[in-house]
C-alpha positions in Angstrom: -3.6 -5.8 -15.0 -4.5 -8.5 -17.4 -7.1 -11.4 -16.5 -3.5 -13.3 -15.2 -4.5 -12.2 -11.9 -8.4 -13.6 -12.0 -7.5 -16.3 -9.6 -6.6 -13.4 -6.9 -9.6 -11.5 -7.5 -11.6 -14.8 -7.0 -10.3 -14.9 -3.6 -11.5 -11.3 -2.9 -14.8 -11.0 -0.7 -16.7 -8.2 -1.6 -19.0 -6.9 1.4 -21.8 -4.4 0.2 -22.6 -1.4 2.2 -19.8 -1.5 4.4 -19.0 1.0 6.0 -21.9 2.5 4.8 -24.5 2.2 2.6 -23.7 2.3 -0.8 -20.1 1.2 -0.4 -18.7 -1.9 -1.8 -15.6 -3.2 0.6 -13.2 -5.3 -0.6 -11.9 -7.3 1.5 -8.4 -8.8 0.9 -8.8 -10.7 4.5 -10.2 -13.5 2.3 -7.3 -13.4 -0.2 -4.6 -13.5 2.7 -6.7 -16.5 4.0 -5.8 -19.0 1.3 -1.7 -19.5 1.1 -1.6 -20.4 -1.9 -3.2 -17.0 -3.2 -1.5 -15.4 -0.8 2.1 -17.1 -1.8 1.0 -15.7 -5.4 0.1 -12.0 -5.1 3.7 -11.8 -2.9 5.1 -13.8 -6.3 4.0 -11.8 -8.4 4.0 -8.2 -7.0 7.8 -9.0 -6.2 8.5 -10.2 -10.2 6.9 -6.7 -11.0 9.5 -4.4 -9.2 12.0 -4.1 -11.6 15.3 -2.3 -9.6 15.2 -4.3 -5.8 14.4 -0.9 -3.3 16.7 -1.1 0.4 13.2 -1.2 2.3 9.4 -2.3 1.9 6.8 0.2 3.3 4.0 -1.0 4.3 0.8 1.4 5.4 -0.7 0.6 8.6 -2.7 -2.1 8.8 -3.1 -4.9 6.2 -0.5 -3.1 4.5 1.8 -4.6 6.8 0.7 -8.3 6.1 1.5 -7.6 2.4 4.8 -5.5 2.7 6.4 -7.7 5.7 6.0 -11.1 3.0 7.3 -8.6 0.3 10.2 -7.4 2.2 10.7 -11.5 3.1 10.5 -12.1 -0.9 12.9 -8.9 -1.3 15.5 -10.0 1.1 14.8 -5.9 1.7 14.3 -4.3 5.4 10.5 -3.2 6.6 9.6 0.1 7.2 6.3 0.7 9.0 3.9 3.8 8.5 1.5 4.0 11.1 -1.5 6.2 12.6 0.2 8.5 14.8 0.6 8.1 18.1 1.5 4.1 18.0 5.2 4.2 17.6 7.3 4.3 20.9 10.3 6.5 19.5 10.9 10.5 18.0 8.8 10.0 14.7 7.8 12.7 12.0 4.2 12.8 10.5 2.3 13.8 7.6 -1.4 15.0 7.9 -4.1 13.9 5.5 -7.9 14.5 4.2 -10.0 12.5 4.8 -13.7 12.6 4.3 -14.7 14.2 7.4 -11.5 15.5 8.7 -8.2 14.8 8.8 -5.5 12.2 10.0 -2.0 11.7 10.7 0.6 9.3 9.7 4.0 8.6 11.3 7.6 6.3 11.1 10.6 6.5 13.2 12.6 10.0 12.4 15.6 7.5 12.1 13.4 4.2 10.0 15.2 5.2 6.5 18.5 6.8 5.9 18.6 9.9 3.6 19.1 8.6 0.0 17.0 5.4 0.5 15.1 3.6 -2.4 11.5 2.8 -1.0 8.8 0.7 -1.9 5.8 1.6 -1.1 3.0 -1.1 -0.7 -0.6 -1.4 0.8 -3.7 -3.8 0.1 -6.1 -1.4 -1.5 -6.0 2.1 -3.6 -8.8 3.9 -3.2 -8.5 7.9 -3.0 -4.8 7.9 -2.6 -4.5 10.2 0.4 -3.4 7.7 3.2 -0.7 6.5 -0.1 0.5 10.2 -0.8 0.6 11.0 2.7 3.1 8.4 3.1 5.0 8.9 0.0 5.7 13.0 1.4 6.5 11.4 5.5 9.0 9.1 3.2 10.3 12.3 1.1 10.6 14.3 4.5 12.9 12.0 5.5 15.3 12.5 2.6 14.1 8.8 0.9 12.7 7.7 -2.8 10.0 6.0 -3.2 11.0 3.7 -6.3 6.8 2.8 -7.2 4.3 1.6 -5.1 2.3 -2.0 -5.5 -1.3 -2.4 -4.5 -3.0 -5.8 -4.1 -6.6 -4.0 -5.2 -7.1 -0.5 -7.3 -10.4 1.1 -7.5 -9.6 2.9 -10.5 -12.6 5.2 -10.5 -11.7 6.5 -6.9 -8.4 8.1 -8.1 -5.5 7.1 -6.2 -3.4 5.3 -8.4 -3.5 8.1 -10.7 -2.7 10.6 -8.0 0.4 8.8 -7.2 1.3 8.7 -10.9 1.2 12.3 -11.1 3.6 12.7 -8.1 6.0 10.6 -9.9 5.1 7.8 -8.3 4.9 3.9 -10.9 2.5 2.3 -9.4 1.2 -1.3 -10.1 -1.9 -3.7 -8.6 -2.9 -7.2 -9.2 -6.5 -7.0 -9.4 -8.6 -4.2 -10.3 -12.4 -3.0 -9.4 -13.7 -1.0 -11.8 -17.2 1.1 -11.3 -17.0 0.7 -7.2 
């Protein structure tokens, strides 16, 4: 997006070599930290969804911080994606990649009724496997996702455009280029 959104991007810590050298984390704790920038990236993702979806997903775990606000904005119902194995009901998953192996995500077999318009929305887009993962587990269930928001893209990692080519609109407030 445009410089609108340097007042968010301000409120972004950026924690070098974390997880591991070489790698600069962003950290949208910081952000979430300060109500006011927090009251305005819900603002203004919600002004930037154009047809109001019946649920918010949010991606396990500061996903849920950002969708559950956005779902409150929305007047919309939360749907929660989560690492396998943390939900108490039947569930369905979706494996993916990750660097050194592979992971699982999962939601309630009965979270979203077939023909359901989804948003999807996490804090960060990196590679765009834990996003596409969740975008198929959402599919599988016989939803749409409608476009997916992001609080932070790291454009050179790939995801966004990943999800674009799956159909996917995606948007983000504050972008990190070269990380």
């Amino acid at each position: 997006m445009s410089r609108a959104n340097d007042d968010l991007r301000a409120l972004i810590r950026t924690i070098p070599d974390f997880p591991r050298p070489g790698v600069m984390f962003r950290d949208v704790t910081t952000l979430l930290l300060d109500a006011k920038g927090f009251a305005a990236a819900i603002d203004r993702i919600a002004r930037s969804i154009e047809t109001k979806p019946d649920l918010v997903a949010g991606i396990e775990a500061r996903g849920f911080v950002v969708a559950a606000a956005l779902a409150l904005r929305l007047g919309t119902g939360l749907l929660l994606i989560r690492k396998d194995g943390k939900l108490p009901g039947a569930t369905i998953g979706e494996d993916y990649t990750l660097e050194y192996g592979v992971d699982r995500l999962a939601m309630h077999i009965d979270a979203c009724a077939p023909g359901a318009r989804v948003h999807l929305v996490d804090d960060l887009i990196a590679t765009g496997g834990t996003a596409l993962a969740a975008v198929r587990l959402i599919a599988r269930a016989g939803a749409a996702v409608t476009g997916a928001s992001f609080v932070i893209d790291l454009p050179d990692l790939g995801g966004a455009e990943r999800l674009r080519q799956q159909g996917v609109a995606v948007q983000s407030l504050v972008v990190f280029e070269g990380d």
